[in-house]
C-alpha positions as CSV (number, residue, x, y, z in Angstrom):
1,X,20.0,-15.7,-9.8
2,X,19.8,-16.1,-6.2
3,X,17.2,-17.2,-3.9
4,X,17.2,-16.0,-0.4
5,X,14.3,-15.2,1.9
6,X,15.3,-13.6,5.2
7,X,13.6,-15.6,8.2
8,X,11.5,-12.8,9.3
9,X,9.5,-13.3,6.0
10,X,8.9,-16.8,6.3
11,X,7.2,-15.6,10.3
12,X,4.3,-14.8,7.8
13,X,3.8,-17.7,6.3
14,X,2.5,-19.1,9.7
15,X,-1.0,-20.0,10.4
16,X,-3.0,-18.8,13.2
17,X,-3.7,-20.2,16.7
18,X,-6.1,-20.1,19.4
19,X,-4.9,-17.0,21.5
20,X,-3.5,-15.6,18.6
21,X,-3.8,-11.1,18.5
22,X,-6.4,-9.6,16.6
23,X,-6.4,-9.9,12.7
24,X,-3.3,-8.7,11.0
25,X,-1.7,-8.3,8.0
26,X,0.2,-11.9,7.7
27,X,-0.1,-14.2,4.8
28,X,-1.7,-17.7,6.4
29,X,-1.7,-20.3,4.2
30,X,-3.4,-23.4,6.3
31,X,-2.7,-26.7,6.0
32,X,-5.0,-28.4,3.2
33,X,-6.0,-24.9,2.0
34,X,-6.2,-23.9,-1.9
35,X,-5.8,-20.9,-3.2
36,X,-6.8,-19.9,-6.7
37,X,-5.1,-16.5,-8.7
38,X,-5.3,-15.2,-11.5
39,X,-2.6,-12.8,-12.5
40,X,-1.5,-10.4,-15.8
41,X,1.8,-9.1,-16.0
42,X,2.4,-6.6,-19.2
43,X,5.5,-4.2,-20.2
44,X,4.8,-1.6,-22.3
45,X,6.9,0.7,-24.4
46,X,8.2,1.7,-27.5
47,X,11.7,2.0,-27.2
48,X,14.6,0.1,-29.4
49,X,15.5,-3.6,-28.8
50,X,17.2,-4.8,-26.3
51,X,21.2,-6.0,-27.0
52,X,23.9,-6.9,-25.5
53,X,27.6,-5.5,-25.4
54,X,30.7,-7.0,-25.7
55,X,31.4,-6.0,-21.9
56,X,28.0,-7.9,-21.2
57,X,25.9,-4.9,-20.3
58,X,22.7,-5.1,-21.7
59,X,21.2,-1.7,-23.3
60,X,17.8,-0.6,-25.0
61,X,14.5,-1.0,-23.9
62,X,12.5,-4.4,-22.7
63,X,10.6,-6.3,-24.7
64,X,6.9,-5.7,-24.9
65,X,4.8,-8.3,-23.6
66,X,1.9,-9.7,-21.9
67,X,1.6,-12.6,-20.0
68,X,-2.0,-13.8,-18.4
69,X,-2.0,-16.9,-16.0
70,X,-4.2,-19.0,-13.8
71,X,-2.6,-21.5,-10.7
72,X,-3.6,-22.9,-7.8
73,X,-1.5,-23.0,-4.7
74,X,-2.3,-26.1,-2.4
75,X,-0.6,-26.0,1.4
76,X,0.8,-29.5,2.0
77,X,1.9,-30.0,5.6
78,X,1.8,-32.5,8.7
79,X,1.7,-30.6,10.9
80,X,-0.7,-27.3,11.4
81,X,1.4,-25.1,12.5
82,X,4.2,-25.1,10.1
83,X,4.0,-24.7,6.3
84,X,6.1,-27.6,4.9
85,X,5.1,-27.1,0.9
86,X,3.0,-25.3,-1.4
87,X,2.2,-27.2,-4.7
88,X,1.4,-25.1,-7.2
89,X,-0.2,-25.9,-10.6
90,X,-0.7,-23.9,-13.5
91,X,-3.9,-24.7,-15.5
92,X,-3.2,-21.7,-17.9
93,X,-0.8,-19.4,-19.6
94,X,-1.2,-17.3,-22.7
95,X,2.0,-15.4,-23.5
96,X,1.6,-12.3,-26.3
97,X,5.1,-10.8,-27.4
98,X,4.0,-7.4,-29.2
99,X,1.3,-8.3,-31.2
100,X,2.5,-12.2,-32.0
101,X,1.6,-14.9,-29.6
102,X,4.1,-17.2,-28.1
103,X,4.4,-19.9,-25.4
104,X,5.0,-20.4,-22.2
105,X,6.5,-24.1,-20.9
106,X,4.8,-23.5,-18.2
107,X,1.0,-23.9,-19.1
108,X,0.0,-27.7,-17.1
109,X,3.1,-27.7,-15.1
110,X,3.3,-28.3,-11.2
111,X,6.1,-27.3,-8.7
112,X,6.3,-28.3,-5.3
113,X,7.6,-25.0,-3.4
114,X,9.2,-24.9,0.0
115,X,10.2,-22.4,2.1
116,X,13.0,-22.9,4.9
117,X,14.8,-19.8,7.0
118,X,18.1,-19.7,4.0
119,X,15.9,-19.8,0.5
120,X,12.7,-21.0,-0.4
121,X,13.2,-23.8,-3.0
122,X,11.4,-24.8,-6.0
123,X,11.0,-28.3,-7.7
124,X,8.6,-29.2,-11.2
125,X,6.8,-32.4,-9.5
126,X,4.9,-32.2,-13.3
127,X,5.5,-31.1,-16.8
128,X,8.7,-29.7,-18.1
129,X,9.8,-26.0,-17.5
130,X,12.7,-24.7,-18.0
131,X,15.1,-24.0,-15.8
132,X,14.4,-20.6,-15.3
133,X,10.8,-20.3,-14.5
134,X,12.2,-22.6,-10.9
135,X,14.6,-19.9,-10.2
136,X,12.4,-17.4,-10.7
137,X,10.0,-18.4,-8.2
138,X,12.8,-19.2,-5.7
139,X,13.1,-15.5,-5.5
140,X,10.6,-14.9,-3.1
141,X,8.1,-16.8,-0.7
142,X,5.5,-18.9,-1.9
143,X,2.9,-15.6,-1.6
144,X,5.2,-13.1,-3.3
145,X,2.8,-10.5,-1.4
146,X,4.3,-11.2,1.8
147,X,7.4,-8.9,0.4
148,X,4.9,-6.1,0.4
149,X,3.9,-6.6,3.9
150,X,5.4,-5.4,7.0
151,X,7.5,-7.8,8.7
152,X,6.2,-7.0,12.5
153,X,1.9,-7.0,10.8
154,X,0.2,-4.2,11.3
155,X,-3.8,-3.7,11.3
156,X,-4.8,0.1,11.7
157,X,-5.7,3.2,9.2
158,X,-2.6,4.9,9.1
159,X,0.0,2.6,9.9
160,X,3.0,3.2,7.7
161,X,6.1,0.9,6.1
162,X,8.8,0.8,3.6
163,X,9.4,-1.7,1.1
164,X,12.7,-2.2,0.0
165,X,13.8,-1.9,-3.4
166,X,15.4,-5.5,-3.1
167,X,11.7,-6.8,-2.6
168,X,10.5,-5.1,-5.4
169,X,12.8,-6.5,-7.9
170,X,12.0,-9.5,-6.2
171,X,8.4,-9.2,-6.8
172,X,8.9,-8.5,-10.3
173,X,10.8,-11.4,-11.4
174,X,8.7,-14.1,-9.5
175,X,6.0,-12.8,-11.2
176,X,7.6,-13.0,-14.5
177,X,8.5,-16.9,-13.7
178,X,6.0,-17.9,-17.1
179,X,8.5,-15.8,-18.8
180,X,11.4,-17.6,-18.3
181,X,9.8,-20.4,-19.8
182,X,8.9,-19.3,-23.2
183,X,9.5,-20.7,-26.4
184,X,10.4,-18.5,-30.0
185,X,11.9,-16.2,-31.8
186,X,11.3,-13.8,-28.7
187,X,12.8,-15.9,-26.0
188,X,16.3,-14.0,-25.9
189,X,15.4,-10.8,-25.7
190,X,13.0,-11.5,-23.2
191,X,15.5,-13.6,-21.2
192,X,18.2,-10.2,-22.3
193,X,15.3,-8.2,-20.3
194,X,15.0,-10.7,-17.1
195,X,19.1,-10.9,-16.8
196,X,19.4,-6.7,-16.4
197,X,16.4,-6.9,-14.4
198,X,18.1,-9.2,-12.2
199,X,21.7,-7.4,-12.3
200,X,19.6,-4.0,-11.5
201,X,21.8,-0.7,-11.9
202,X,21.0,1.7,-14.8
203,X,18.2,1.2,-17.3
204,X,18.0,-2.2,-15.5
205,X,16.8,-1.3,-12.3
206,X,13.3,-0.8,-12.4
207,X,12.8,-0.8,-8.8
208,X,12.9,1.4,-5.8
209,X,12.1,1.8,-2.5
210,X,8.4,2.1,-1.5
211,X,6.2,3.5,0.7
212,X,3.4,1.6,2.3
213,X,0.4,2.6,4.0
214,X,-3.1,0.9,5.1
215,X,-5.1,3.6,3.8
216,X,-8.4,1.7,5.2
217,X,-10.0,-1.2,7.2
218,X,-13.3,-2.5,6.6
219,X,-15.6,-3.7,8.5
220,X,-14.9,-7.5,7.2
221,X,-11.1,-6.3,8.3
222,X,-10.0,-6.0,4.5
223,X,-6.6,-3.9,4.9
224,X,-6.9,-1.6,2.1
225,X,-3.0,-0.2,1.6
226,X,-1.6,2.2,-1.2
227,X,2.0,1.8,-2.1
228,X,4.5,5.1,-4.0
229,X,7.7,5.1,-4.9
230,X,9.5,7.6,-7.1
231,X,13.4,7.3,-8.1
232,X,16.3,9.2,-9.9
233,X,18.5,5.9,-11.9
234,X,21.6,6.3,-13.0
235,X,22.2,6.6,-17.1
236,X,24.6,4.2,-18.1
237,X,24.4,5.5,-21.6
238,X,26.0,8.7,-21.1
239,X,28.6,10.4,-18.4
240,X,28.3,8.4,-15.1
241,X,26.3,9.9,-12.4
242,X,24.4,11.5,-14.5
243,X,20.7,10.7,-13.0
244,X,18.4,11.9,-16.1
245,X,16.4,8.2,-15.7
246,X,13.3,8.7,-13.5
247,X,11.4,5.9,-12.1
248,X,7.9,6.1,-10.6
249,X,5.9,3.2,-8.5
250,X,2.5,2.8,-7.1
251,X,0.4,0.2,-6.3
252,X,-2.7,-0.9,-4.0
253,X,-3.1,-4.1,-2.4
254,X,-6.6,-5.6,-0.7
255,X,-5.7,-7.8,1.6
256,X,-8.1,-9.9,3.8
257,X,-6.8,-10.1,7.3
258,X,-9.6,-12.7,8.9
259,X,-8.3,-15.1,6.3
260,X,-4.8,-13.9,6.2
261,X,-4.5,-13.9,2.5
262,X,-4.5,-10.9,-0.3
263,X,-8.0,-10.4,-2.5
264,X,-6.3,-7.9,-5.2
265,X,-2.7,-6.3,-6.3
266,X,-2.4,-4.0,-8.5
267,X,1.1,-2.7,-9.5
268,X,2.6,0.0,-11.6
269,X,5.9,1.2,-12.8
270,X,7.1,3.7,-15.2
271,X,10.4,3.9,-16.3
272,X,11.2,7.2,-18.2
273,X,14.5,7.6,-20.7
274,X,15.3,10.7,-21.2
275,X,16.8,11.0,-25.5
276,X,20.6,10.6,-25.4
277,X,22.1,13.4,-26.5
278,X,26.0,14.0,-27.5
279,X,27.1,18.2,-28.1
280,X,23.7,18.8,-28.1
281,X,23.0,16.2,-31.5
282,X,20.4,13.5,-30.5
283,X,22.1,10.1,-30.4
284,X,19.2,8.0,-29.3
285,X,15.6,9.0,-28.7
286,X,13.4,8.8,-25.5
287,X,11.2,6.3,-24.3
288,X,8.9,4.9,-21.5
289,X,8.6,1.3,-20.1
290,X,5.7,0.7,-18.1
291,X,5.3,-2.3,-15.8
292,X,1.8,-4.4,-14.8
293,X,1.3,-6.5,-12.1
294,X,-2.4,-7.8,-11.1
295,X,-3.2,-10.7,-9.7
296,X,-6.7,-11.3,-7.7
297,X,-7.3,-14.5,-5.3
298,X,-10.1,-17.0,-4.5
């Protein structure tokens, strides 16, 4: 997996100045500031296991799961103007494959997380993840919602953006970092579903690009902003180019633009698989995968 966060995100990770414009929607994440989030991320559906090929291609559905965490994120810097670390410490993780628990690694651990203009980076300073949880979070910026955010800010009811797909997918798996980290009977086909996820194409890509709008401003300048997305995917099961696989995507995101941080996400996908069908005999029926992301902040 590779980590690489173009400099204009990292613009947003700055903190305000004297002389500065009027609020706007960038992520400021002061020196000896903490932030505390809570976040849930769930998939939903009933379709067959995931496997993999002998070509390597993964097929099937993803795993159901459901994942709730608590962290803190501490800014770390010398100097105020420039954002040199984020430590990061988990206090909590409960992981629930189906209806069986499991564990996540990553319950008590601490990373120290630093962006630069190439990649951000990410290092355990406590505990023992695995592997994968760090490269996981290396795929976006320490506030994952800055990949939801406009690159030039914006402030005003009715300003309008797109969000790439590539952000999206990066969303997804940097908030699916506990998952990389569990332990159990569960752990490959959950690490099956995080692998196509990160390949995208076909069944795998369960991202696309997305409209963004600030739908509202309050009077305490909370940018209230509605995200869509809709998207015909290519079925790798059956003749190629045939586009049966729809995708849909919304979301909303609170976001407090005096204190340049989000209050709330709340994010949606549903994947729909059509049933596979060969001279008109049913080969492999339908499903639906849905995706949950929310997280609030303190």
């Amino acid at each position: 997996m590779k980590s690489a966060v173009p400099a204009v995100l990292l613009l947003l990770l700055t903190p305000a100045v004297a002389g500065d414009p009027p609020p706007q929607l960038r992520v400021r994440m002061d020196r000896g500031k903490t932030w505390h989030v809570d976040q849930t991320v769930e998939i939903d559906t009933d379709g067959p296991a995931p496997s993999k090929a002998a070509d390597g291609t993964v097929a099937g559905a993803r795993t159901s799961f459901k994942i709730t965490e608590k962290w803190s994120d501490y800014c770390d810097s010398e100097e105020a103007r420039v954002v040199k670390v984020v430590k990061r410490t988990y206090s909590s993780s409960k992981l629930k494959v189906g209806k069986t628990p499991g564990v996540s690694d990553i319950e008590l651990c601490g990373f120290t997380i630093t962006p630069s203009e190439a990649a951000c980076t990410a290092a355990a300073n406590k505990g023992k993840p695995q592997a994968l949880t760090t490269r996981l979070l290396e795929m976006s910026p320490p506030e994952l919602c800055v990949l939801l955010l406009p690159p030039g800010g914006a402030n005003r009811t009715g300003a309008a953006w797109m969000v790439p797909a590539g952000n999206v997918r990066a969303l997804q798996l940097t908030a699916m970092a506990g998952v990389g980290s569990v332990r159990g009977p569960a752990r490959e086909a959950l690490l099956l579903d995080l692998e196509r996820l990160d390949a995208g194409g076909g069944q795998g890509a369960l991202a696309t690009l997305v409209n963004a709008k600030i739908v509202n401003v309050t009077a305490r300048n909370i940018a209230q902003i509605k995200y869509a997305g809709e998207a015909a995917l290519e079925d790798s099961r059956g003749t190629p180019g045939n586009t049966d696989i729809k995708l849909t995507a919304e979301g909303s995101l609170d976001f407090d633009m005096v204190e340049g941080r989000p209050v709330k996400l709340e994010w949606r996908e549903v994947l729909t698989i059509p049933a596979l069908k060969v001279d008109g005999v049913e080969q492999q029926k339908g499903w639906q995968e849905t995706l949950t992301i929310n997280r609030t902040y303190k």
